[in-house]
N, C-alpha and C positions, 0 to 999 in steps of 0.2 A: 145062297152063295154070294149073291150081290152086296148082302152085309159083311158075310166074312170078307171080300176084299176092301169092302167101307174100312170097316175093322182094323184090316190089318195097315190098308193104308196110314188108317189116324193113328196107330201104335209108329208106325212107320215114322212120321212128322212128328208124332211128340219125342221120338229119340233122337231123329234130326235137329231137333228146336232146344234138346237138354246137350246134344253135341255142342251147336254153335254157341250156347251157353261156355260151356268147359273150356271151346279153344278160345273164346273172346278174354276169358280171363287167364289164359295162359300168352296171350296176345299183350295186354295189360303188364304181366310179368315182364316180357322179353320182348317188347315192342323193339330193341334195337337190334331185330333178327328181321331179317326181309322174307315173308313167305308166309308168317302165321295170319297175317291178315288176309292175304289168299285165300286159306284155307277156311277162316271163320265165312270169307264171302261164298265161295264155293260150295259149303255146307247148307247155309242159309237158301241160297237157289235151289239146292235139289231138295230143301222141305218144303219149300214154296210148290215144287212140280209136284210132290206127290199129293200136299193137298190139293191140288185139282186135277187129279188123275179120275178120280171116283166121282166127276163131274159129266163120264162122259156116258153114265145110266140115265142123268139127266136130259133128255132131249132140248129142253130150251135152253141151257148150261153146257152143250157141246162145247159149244165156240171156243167157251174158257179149258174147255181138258186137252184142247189140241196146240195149248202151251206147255202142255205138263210135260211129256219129254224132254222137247227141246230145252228145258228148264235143269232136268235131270242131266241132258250130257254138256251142258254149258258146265253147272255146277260141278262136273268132273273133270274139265277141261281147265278151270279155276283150282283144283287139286292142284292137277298137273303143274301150272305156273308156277304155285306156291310151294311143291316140293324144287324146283331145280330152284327158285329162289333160294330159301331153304340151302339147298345146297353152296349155292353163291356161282351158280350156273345160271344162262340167259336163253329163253326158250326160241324156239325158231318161229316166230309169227305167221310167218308164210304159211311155214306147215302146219300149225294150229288150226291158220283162219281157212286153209281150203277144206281139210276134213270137216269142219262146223258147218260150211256154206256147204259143198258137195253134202252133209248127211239132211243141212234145213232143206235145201229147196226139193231133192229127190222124196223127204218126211212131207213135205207139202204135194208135193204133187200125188201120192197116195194117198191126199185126203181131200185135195178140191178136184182134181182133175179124174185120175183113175182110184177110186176108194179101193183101198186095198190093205186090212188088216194083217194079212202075214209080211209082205212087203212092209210094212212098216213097223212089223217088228223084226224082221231079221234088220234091218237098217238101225234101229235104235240098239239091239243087242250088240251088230258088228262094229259101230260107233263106240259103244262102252267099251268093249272088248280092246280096241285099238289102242284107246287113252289109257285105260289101265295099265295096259302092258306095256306102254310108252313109260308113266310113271314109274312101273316096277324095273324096266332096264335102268331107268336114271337115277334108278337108287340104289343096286347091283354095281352098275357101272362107273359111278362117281362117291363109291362109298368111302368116309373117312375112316380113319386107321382107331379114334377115338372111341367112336360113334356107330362102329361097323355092326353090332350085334342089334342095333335098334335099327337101323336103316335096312338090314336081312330082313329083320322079321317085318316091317313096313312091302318091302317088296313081294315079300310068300305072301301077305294078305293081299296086294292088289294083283299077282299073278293069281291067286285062284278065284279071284272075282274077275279077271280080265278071260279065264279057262271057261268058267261057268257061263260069264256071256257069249264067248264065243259058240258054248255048246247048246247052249237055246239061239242060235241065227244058225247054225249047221242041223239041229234039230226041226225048225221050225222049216225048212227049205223041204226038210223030207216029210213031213206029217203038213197035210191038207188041212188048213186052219180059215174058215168062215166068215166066223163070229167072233166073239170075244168067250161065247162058252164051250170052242173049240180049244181056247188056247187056256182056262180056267187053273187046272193043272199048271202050266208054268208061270202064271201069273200068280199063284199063290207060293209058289217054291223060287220067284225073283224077288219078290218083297222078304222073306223070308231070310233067305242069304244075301241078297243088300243088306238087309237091315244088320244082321248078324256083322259082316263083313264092315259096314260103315264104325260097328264099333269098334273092330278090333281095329281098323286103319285111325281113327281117331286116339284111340290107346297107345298106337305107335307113333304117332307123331308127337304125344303130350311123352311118349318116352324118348323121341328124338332132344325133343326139346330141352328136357332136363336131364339129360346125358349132356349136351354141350354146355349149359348150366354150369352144371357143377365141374368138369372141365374147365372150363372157363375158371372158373373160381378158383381150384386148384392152379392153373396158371399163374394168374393173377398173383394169387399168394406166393407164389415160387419168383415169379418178378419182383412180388416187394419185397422179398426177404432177400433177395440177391441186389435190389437197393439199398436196402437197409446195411446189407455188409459192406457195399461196395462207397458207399457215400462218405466222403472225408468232413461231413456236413452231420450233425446230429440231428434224428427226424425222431422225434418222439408222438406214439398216439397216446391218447388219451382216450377216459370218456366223456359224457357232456358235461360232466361236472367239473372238469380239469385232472382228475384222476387217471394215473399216469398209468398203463396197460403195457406197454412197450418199448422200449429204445432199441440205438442202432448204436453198436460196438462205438462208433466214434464217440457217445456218450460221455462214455466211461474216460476217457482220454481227458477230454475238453470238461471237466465236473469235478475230475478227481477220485471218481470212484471204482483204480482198477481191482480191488480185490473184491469188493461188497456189492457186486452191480446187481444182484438181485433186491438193491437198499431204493433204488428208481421207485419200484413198483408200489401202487400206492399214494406213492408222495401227489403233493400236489404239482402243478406246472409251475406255478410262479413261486412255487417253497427254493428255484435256484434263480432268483431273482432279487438283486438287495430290499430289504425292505421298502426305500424312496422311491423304488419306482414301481411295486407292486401293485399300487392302486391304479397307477395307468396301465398295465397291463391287463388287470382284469377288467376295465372300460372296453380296453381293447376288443379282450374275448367276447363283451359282451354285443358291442360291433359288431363283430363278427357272426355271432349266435342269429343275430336279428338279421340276417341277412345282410349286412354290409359286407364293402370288399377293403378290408384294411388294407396300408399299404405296408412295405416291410417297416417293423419298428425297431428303432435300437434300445435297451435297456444295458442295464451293469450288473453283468452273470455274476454268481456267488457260487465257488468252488466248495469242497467239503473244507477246505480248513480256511474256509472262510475269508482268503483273499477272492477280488474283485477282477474281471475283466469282461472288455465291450463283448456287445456281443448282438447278431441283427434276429430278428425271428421273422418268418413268413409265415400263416396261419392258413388252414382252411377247415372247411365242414366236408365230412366223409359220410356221403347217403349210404340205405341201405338199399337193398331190388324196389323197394315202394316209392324211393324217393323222400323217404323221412329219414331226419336228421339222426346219425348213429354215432359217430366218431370225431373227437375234432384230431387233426394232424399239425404238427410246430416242426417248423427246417431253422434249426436254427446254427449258425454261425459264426464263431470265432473271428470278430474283425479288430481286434486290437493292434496289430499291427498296421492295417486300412487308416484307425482313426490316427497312430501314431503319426504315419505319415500326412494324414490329412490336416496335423497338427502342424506338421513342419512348410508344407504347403502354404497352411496361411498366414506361419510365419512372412513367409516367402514374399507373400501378396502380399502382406500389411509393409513389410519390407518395402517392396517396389513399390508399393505406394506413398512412404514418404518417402524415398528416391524421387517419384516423380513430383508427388506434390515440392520437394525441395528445388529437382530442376527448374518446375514451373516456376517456381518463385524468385528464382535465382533470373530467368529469361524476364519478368516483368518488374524485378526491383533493382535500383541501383545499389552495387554493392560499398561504395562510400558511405554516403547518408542513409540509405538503409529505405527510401522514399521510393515510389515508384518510377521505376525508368519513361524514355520518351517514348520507347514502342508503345508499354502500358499506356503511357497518357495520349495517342495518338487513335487506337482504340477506344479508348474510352471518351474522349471528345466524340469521335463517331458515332457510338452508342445514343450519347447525351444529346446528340444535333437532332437525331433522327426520331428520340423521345421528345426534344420539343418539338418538331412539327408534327406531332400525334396529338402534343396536349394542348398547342399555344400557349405556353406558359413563356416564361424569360428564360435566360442563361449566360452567368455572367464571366469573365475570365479574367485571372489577376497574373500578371507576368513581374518579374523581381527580378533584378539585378547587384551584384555587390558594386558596391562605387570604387574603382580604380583598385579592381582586386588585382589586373597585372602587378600594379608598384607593391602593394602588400606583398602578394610571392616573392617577386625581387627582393624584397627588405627582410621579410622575416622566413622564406626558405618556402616550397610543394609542401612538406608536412607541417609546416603551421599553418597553411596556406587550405589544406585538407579540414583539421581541427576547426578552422572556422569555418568553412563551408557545414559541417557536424554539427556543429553549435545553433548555427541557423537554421538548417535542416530541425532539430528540436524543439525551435522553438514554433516553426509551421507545425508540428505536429501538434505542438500544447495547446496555440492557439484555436487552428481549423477544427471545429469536435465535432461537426454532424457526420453520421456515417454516410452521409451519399455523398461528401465531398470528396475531392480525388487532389492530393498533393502528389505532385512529382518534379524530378531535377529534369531539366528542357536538356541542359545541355550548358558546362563549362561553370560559370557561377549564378547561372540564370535557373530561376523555381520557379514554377507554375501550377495552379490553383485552378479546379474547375470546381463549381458553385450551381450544380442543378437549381431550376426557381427561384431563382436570386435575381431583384430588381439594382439598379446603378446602388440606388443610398446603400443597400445591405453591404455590395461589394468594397467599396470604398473604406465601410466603418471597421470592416475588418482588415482591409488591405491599412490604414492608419495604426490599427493594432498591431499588425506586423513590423510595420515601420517602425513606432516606437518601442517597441519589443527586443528589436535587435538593435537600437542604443543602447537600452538598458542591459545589453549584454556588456559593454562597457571593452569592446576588444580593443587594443589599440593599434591604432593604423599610422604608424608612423610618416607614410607617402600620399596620406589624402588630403585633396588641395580642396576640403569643404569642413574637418571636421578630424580630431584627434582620435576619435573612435570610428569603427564600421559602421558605415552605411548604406542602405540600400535606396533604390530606385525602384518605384512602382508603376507601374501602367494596369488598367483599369478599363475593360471590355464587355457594353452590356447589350446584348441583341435579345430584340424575341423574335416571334417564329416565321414570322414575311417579313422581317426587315435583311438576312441572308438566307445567300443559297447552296453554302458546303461549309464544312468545317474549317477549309483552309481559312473563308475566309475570316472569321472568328480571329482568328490565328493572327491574319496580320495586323486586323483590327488593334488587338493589343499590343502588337509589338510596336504600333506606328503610335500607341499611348505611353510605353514606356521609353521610346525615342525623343517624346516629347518630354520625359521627368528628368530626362538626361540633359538633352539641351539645351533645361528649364535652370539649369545651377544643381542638378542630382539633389538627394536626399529628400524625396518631395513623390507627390502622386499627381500623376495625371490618369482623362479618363475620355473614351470614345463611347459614346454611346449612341446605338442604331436601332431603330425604330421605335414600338411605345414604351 
């Protein structure tokens, strides 16, 4: 008989060990269901108890069988969790952990303290009995409306193994039990209907399971189809090929194809794509395919009769339960009205931008001569002062004057008076050509010249150029007490970088140079130069 329960045991474990097989890979299926992992651990514990159940024929191997219960209602206990999981209910710990502790310590004390073979099995039988038929209320009692014919029969299987235990801890109270070859008989008829029972409660949870499964799916489907009609957006699936499986009513709308919309299927994805941008589109897909996360792309829709409009597409990959690639999905969207206006918009921009750029220019140039104003030139000396004391370098500054331009005005009129300030004005521009130079009108008939890196002789040779330059304009000045034509007055300011210490003074530098071409008999340069 010692065999036959060896026996029935190892049949017992190898059915536990092919269970925990079955729910791990129904775990693997629907790992985003809470509970089936329970169940595979729960499972796995009570094979472990029964193979060392038949440990305790072995006298020196006792030690190890007086895990084996404990093992057995742990792993039912582990059930227990994993059904209210399961259900998306949260088990009460408390009550859990005292029935496990109240059944371990009272299981221990019948074996170190007072050995006591029936006491510890009406303990272990009224343990099981309890869990079970905890399990089977909470699946009676929290059953879904979907799922109800699988969760019934889940609980008929754990109430008649929760009956059956109960009735070996009510039997074993009244029959006078020893040994273990007292109790032989129930020990052979618990392995038996465990066993039996463990399958049918494993049957019923791999049918829980895929009852909500396919539920689910059917949902699911009932959501994207009520997407699909509902979306003013066109969501077309596909397969991985680009081969088009599906569209949503706004399709047909936004394509052109209200009468023939069964014409979709088939087609390629980018067959409504103009051909110039088909090759970026399928880069795209191909982005996509490989694991990338595009981002939305715009391309130029092609309707059936072949006119063109924007249009943005969002993409993704659609797994299938294994997490391999099945489907790809495209949201795509009519934005032609978007770019229109996002057309008019940068009109808008480009607008306000030469608005401002013209403001700007209008605040730093003077609108006579057309040359930069004194704010401009006030600025930009500050710039220039603060870059020579960076590099050490020189910087030299040219101030001009018209000679006895009041009498000019009075004789020839403000708009001739204009007209030659213009003329002059052109001719600083022809002259002065490097672009780091800065011409501006100072103020009244007075021009000024800033000359980055420029030592005295450079300033000079051009400031001589100017002078001669606007003789040869040949204006005539009927009221000038030096010269029949216009003349000007130069002064001539050359500092580097420790000989001053602000811009202003620069400033008067030159002005106390060109005081001196004035006082000098005009039409002539004079020159201040400070430091080396």
């Amino acid at each position: 008989m010692i065999l036959d329960i060896k026996t029935l045991a190892l049949i017992q474990c190898l059915i536990f060990i092919a269970q925990v097989i079955v729910l791990f890979v129904q775990f693997k299926v629907g790992r985003t269901y809470r509970g089936i992992g329970w169940w595979v651990l729960g499972t796995a514990f009570m094979a472990l108890g029964v193979i060392l159940m038949p440990l305790v024929m072995v006298k020196s191997l006792q030690i190890f069988a007086a895990f084996a219960n404990p093992l057995v209602v742990f792993g039912q206990i582990l059930l227990y969790i994993g059904t209210l999981r399961f259900l998306d209910k949260r088990e009460k710990r408390w009550v859990i952990g005292t029935i496990y502790m109240a059944f371990f310590v009272l299981y221990n004390y019948y074996i170190l303290i007072r050995f006591d073979i029936a006491a510890r099995t009406v303990l272990i039988n009224a343990a099981l009995a309890v869990i079970t038929l905890m399990t089977a209320y909470s699946l009676l009692f929290n059953r879904s409306r979907l799922i109800s014919f699988s969760e019934s029969f889940c609980a008929a299987v754990f109430t008649v193994y929760g009956c059956f235990a109960a009735f070996r801890a009510i039997y074993t109270l009244t029959v006078p039990i020893h040994t273990y070859k007292d109790e032989e008989f129930l020990l052979i008829a618990g392995f038996i209907v465990s066993t039996v029972i463990s399958i049918f409660w494993t049957f019923g949870f791999i049918i829980m399971l895929n009852q909500r499964l396919n539920i689910e799916i059917l949902e699911s489907e009932g959501k994207y189809r009520s997407i699909l009609n509902a979306s003013p957006d066109d969501i077309t699936i596909t397969d991985l090929q680009g081969h088009i499986i599906m569209v949503s009513p706004a399709s047909k709308k936004m394509f052109g194809y209200e009468e023939d919309f069964q014409d979709f299927v088939g087609m390629h994805i980018v067959d409504f794509i103009v051909p110039e941008d088909a090759e970026r589109a399928r880069a795209n897909i191909g982005q996509m395919y490989q694991g990338g996360h595009p981002k939305p792309n715009e391309y130029l829709g092609l309707r059936r009769d072949h006119s063109t409009f924007h249009i943005e597409v969002n993409s993704g990959i659609i797994h299938d339960l294994n997490g391999k690639p099945n489907k790809m999905v495209f949201v795509i969207r009519d934005i032609t009205e978007r770019k229109l206006a996002e057309q008019k918009i940068q009109l808008l921009i480009e607008q306000l931008e030469r608005e401002r750029n013209t403001a700007h220019l209008n605040s730093i140039t003077d609108s006579l001569t057309g040359l930069a104003n004194r704010r401009f030139f006030d600025d930009m000396l500050a710039t220039e002062f603060y870059r020579l004391k960076r590099s050490g370098s020189n910087l030299s500054l040219i101030m001009l004057d018209v000679d006895y331009f009041k009498n000019y005005n009075d004789s020839k009129g403000h708009l001739a008076g204009d007209d030659c300030l213009k003329q002059i004005a052109d001719v600083l521009k022809t002259i002065v050509g490097r672009t780091t130079d800065i011409v501006a009108r100072f103020g009244g008939e007075e021009f000024v010249i800033i000359l980055p890196d420029t030592e005295s002789r450079g300033a000079v040779r051009l400031a001589e150029q100017i002078r001669k330059a606007v003789i040869d304009l040949a204006i005539p000045h009927p009221k000038s007490a030096i010269s029949e034509y216009v003349t000007v007055s130069i002064g001539v300011a050359s500092v580097s970088a420790d000989s001053v210490t602000s811009p202003e003074q620069i400033v008067i530098l030159v002005d106390e140079a060109l005081y001196l071409a004035k006082n000098g008999g005009r039409n002539q340069i004079q020159e201040k130069i400070v430091g080396g």
